[in-house]
C-alpha positions in Angstrom: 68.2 61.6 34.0 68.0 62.1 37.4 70.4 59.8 40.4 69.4 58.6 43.6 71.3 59.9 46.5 71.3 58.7 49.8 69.3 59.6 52.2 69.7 62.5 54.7 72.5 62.3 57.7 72.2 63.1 61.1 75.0 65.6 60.3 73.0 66.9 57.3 69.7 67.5 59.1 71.6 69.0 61.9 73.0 71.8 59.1 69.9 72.2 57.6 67.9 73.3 61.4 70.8 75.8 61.8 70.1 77.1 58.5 66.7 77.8 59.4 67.4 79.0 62.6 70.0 81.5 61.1 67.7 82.5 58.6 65.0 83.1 60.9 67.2 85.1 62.8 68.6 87.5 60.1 67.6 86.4 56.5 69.6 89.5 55.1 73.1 87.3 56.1 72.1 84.6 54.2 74.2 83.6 51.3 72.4 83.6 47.6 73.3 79.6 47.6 72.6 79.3 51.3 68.7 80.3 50.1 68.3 78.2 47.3 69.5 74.9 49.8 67.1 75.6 52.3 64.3 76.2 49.5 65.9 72.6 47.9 65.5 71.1 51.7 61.2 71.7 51.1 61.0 69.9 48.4 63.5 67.5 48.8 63.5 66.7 52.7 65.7 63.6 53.0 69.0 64.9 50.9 71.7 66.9 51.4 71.0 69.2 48.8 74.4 72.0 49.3 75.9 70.0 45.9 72.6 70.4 44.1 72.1 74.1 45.1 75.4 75.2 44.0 75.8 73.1 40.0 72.7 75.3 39.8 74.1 78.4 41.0 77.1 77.4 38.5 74.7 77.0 35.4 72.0 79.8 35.8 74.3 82.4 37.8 71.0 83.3 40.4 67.8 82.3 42.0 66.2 84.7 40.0 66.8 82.7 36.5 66.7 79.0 38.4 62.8 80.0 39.0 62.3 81.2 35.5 63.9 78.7 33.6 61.7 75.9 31.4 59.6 73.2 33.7 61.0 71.1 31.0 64.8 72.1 31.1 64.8 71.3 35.5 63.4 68.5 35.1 66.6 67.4 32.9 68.9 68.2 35.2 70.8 65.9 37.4 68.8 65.6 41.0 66.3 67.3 40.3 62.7 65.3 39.7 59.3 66.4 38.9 58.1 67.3 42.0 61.0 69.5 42.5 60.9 70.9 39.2 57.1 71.8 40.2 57.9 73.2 43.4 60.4 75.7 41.9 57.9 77.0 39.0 55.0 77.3 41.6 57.4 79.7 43.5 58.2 81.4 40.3 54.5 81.9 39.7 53.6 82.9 43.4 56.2 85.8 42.5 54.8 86.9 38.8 51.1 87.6 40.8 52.8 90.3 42.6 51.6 93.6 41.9 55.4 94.8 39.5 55.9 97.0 42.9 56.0 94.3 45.3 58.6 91.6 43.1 61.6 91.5 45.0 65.1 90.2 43.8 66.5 86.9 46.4 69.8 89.0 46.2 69.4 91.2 49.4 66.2 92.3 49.3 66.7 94.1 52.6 69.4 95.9 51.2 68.5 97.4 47.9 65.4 99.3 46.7 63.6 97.5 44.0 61.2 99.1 41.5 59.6 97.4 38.8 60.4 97.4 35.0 59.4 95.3 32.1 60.8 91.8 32.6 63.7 90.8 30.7 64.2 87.6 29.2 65.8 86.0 32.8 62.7 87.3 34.5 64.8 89.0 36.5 63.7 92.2 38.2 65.5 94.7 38.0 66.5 97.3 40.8 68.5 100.0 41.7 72.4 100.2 41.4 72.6 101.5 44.9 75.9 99.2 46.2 79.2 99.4 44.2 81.6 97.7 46.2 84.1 98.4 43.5 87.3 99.7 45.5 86.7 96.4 48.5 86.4 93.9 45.9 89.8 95.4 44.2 91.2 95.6 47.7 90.5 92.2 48.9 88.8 90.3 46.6 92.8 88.9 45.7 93.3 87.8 49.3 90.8 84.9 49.4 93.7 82.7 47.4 94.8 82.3 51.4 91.4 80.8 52.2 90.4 77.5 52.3 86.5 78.3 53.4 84.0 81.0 52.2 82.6 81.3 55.7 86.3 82.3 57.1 87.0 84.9 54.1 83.4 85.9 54.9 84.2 86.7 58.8 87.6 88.0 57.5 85.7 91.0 55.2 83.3 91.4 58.7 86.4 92.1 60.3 87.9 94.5 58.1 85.8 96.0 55.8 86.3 99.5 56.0 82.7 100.7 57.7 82.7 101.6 61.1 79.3 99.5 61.7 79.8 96.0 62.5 75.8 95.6 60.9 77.5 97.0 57.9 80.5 94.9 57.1 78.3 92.0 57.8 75.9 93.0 55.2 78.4 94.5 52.7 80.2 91.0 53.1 77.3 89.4 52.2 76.8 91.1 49.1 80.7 91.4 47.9 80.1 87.0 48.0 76.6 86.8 46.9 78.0 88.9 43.5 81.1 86.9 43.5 81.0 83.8 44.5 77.1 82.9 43.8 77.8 79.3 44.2 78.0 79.4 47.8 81.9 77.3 47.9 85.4 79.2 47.6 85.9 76.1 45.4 85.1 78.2 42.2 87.0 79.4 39.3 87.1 82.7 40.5 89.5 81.7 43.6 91.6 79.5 40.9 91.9 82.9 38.8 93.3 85.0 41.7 95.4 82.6 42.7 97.2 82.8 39.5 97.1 86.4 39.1 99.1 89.8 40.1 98.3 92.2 38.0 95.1 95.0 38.5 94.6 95.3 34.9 93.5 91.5 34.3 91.4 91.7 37.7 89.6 94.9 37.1 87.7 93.5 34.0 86.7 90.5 35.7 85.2 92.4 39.0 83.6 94.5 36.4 82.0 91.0 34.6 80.9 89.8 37.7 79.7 93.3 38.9 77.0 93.5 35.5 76.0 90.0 35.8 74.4 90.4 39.6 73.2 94.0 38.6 70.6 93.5 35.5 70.1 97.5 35.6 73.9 97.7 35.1 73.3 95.4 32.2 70.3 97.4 30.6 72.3 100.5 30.7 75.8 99.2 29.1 73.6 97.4 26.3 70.9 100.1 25.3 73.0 102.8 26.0 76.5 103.0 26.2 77.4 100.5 23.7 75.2 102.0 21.0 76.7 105.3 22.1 80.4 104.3 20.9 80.1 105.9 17.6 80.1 109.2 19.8 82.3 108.0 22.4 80.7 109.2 25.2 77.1 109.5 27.3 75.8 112.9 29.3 75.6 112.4 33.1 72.0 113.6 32.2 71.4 111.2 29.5 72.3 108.2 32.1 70.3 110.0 34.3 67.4 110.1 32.5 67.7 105.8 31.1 67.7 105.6 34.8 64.7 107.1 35.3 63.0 105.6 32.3 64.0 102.2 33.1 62.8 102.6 37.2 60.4 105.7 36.8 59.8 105.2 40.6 63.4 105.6 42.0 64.0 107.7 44.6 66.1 111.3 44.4 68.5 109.6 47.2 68.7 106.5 45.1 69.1 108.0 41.7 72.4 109.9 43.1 73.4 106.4 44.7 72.8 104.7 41.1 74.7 107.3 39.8 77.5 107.4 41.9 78.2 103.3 41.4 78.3 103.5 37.9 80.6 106.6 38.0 82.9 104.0 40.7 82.0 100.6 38.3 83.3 102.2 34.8 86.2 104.7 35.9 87.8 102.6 38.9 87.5 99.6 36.7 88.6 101.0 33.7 86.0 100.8 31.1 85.5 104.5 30.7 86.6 107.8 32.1 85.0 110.4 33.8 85.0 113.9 32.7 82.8 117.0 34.3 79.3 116.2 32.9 79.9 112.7 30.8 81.2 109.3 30.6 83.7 108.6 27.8 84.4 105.3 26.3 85.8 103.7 23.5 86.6 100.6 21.9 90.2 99.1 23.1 92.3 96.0 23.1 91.7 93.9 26.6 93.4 91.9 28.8 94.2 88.2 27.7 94.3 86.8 31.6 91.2 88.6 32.0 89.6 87.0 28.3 90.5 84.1 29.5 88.6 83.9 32.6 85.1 85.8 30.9 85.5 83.5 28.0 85.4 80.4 30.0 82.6 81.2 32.0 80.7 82.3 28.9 81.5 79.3 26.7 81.7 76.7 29.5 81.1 73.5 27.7 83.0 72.1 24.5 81.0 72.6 21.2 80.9 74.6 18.3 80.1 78.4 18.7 79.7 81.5 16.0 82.1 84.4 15.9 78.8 86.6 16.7 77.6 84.8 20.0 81.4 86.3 21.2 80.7 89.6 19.6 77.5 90.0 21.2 78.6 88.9 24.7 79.9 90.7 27.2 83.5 90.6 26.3 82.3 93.3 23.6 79.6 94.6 24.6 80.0 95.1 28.5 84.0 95.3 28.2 84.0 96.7 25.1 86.9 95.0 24.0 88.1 95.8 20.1 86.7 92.3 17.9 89.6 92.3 15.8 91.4 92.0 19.5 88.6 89.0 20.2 89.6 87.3 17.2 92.9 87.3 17.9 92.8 86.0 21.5 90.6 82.9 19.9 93.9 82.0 17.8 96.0 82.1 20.9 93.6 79.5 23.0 93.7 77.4 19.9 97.5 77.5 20.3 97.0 76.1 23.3 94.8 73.6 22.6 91.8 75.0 24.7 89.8 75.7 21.4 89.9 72.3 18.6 89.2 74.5 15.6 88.5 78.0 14.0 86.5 78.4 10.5 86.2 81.7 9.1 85.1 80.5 5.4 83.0 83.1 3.7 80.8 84.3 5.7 80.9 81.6 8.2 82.9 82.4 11.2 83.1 79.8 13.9 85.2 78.1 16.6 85.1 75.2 18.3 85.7 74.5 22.4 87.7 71.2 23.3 87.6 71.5 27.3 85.0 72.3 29.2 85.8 75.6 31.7 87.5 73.8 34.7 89.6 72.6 32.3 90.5 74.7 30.0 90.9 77.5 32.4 93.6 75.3 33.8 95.0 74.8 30.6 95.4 78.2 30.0 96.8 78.9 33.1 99.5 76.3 32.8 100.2 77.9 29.1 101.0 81.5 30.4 103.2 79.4 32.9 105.3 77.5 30.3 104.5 79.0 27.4 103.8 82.8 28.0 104.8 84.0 24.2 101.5 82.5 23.2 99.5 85.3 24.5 98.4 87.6 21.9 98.9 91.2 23.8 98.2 92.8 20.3 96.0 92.5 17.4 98.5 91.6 14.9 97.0 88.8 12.1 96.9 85.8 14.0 97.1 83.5 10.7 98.9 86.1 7.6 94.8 86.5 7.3 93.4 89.9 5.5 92.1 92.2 8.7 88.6 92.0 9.1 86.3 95.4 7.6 85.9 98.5 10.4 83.0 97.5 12.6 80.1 99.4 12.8 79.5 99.1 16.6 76.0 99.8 16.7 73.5 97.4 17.6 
């Protein structure tokens, strides 16, 4: 059911002319959420739509899967009526008559080469792994706790962003927020997660979460084939050079070693595999429970009842790859702290139930390691004098 809002400010129209005028003037600086509320201002003229834009960019992560999602599901969503709903898919199908070579991602399209591929079930194209960012966003991804406002930790990463260009640390600021803070506010869990933190360990695996989710090629190449590879522990530079040029058959020589280079920087700095001479090696391993915490909220974000398997085939596993056993065990320890209602592993039925939705239980947790820090489950010893589960066959 959608709400009435009131109509448009003075204040609000006044924003939403200097968001034109900026785009027109350099579209490439442009935020992911500050693109989606000037699209929103189209169809919906007479509202400040900043709120709207970013519970969308909460829910579907990108522009990209906001276009591609059901006519049927926008049109349930709060703000968001039927001529909206139409305006968005008509954009969505302007895009899909592109020739493959001409669809462009709306996450820096200036900045990235795209090539085309097969569409994944997002519809989102996928491009070239040509921007890592991994040792910035390690560096000073943990200082925006001491902001109160995106757009001053944004000037703050223009300012000091290790690139001699000033057109560079603009537009590698762009990108380090468009992959981390897709909402558009500094209001987002993320900010309440390193504010609570110290430790590298339990940020490298959530940099390395939100890295994969704004790179789909990144995705495509940890799920078809480094996670079937785990039996052997390892992939040949070759081999990940060829996926990459099976999955974007036009990419570039300069690009490929780019691609190449990022994923070297993405698994070794953040610590999912090591590098050796001519390979990547991996292997399964327990994680990080600060870290869990913060991946499992954002993939279970409202209360309900889920299956063991939609957490083994998420990214905590797959992506991470995380030992289960060590998954289980970390599900006992939020029930402990009341941030799951209920496990059920009868038979062959293996479930658990959320209680809070993410804001909430992420705070829940947080206050738990605070007063309660013995309920963290750093091993994978039997949660509840339950028989260990069988060895895992880790292929898909």
């Amino acid at each position: 059911m959608n709400q009435s809002s009131p109509s448009d400010t003075p204040e609000h129209a006044g924003h939403r002319e200097r968001l034109k005028e900026r785009f027109a003037a350099a579209p490439a600086e442009l935020s992911e959420a500050d693109l989606l509320e000037l699209l929103l201002g189209y169809a919906i003229p007479r509202r400040d739509v900043a709120p709207l834009a970013g519970l969308l960019l909460q829910h579907y992560q990108s522009i990209d899967r906001i276009l591609a999602a059901p006519l049927a599901e926008l049109t349930h969503i709060s703000g968001i009526g039927p001529s909206t709903a139409v305006f968005l898919k008509l954009i969505h199908q302007v895009l899909m008559k592109k020739p493959a070579s001409q669809q462009l991602s709306f996450l820096n399209p200036e900045e990235l080469e795209d090539r085309p591929l097969e569409k994944a079930p997002t519809q989102r194209t996928l491009r070239v792994f040509t921007n890592d960012e991994v040792a910035n966003a390690l560096h000073f991804l943990p200082k925006v706790a001491g902001f109160t406002r995106l757009d001053a930790f944004k000037e703050f990463l223009q300012n000091n962003l290790p690139y001699n260009s000033q057109e560079t640390r603009q537009r590698r600021a762009v990108t380090i927020l468009n992959r981390f803070y897709p909402e558009g506010t500094i209001a987002a869990p993320l900010t309440t997660f390193l504010s609570h933190i110290s430790a590298e360990n339990s940020l490298k695996p959530v940099i390395f979460y939100h890295m994969l989710q704004s790179e789909p090629i990144a995705v495509k190449t940890a799920e078809e084939l480094i996670y079937p590879a785990l039996p052997i522990g390892q992939v040949g530079r070759e081999q990940l050079r060829e996926f990459t040029r099976k999955v974007l058959p036009d990419i570039s020589p300069k690009s490929m070693a780019h691609t190449l280079r990022s994923f070297d920087l993405t698994y070794s700095l953040l610590g999912v595999g090591t590098l050796s001479a001519d390979s990547l090696r991996f292997q399964l391993r327990p994680g990080d429970p600060m870290a869990f915490a913060y991946i499992f909220t954002a993939e279970f974000p409202q209360p309900g009842m889920y299956s063991f398997d939609q957490l083994y085939q998420g990214p905590l596993h797959r992506w991470l790859l995380w030992d289960r056993e060590w998954l289980r065990a970390q599900l006992y320890a939020l029930r402990d702290m009341g941030i799951l209602s209920k496990i059920s592993e009868i038979d062959a039925v293996k479930q658990f139930t959320v209680a809070l939705d993410r804001s909430a239980a992420l705070q829940a947790f947080l206050e738990a390691v605070r007063t309660a820090p013995h309920l963290l489950r750093e091993k994978t010893d039997d949660p509840d004098s339950k028989p260990p589960l069988h060895a895992e066959d880790p292929t898909p």
